[in-house]
N, C-alpha and C positions, 0 to 999 in steps of 0.2 A: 051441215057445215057452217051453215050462217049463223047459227047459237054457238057452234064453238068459240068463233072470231068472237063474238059479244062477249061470254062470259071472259076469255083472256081479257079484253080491255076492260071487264070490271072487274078482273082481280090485279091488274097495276096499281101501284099505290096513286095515290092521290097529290099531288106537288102544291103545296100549297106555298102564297106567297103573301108576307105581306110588309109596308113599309115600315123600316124601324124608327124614322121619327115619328109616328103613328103610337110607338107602343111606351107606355109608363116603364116598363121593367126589361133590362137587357140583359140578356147572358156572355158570357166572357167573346165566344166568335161575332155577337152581333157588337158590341161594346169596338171591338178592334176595325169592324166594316168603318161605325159610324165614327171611330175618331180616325179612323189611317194609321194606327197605333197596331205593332206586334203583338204578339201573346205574351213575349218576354218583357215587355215596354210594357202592356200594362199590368206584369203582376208585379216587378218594380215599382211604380206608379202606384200600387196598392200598398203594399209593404213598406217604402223609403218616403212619398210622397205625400201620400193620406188621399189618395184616388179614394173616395168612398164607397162602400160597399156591402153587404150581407149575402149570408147563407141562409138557403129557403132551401129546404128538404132534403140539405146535402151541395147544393150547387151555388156557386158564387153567383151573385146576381145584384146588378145595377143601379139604380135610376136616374133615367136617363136625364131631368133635370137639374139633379145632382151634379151629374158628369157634366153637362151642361158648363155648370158653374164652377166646376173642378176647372176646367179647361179655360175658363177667363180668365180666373184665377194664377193658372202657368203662366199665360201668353202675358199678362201684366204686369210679375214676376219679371220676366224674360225682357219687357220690353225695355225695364226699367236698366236691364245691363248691358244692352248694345248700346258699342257708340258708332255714330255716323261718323 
């Protein structure tokens, strides 16, 4: 019985975790965690804004110091039209 219990918990998948400022290249759901941004916000953002980005293997894909710099780029944008 006690191989049984074993072998289930090594056929569970594996959860792996890791942090996304950590990683050079983001995919569209890590992209959304690490700006607070929608799915529809940023393919918007892709399309109307020039959010930058490429296709690796079929899949829209990141980088993240890119976006980085996309995103100071809004917020400077932005700061310059509020008025107090």
């Amino acid at each position: 019985m006690r191989q049984i219990q074993m072998t289930r918990r090594l056929a569970e998948p594996l959860k792996t975790t890791c942090d996304i400022s950590l990683k050079t290249f983001l995919t569209v759901p890590e992209v959304c965690t690490y700006t607070g941004l929608s799915r529809t916000s940023i393919a918007k953002a892709r399309e109307e804004l020039g959010l930058p980005s490429m296709k690796v293997m079929g899949k829209i894909t990141f980088e993240r110091a890119r976006v980085d710099e996309w995103m100071k780029k809004q917020g400077n944008k932005n700061a310059r039209s509020v008025r107090y």
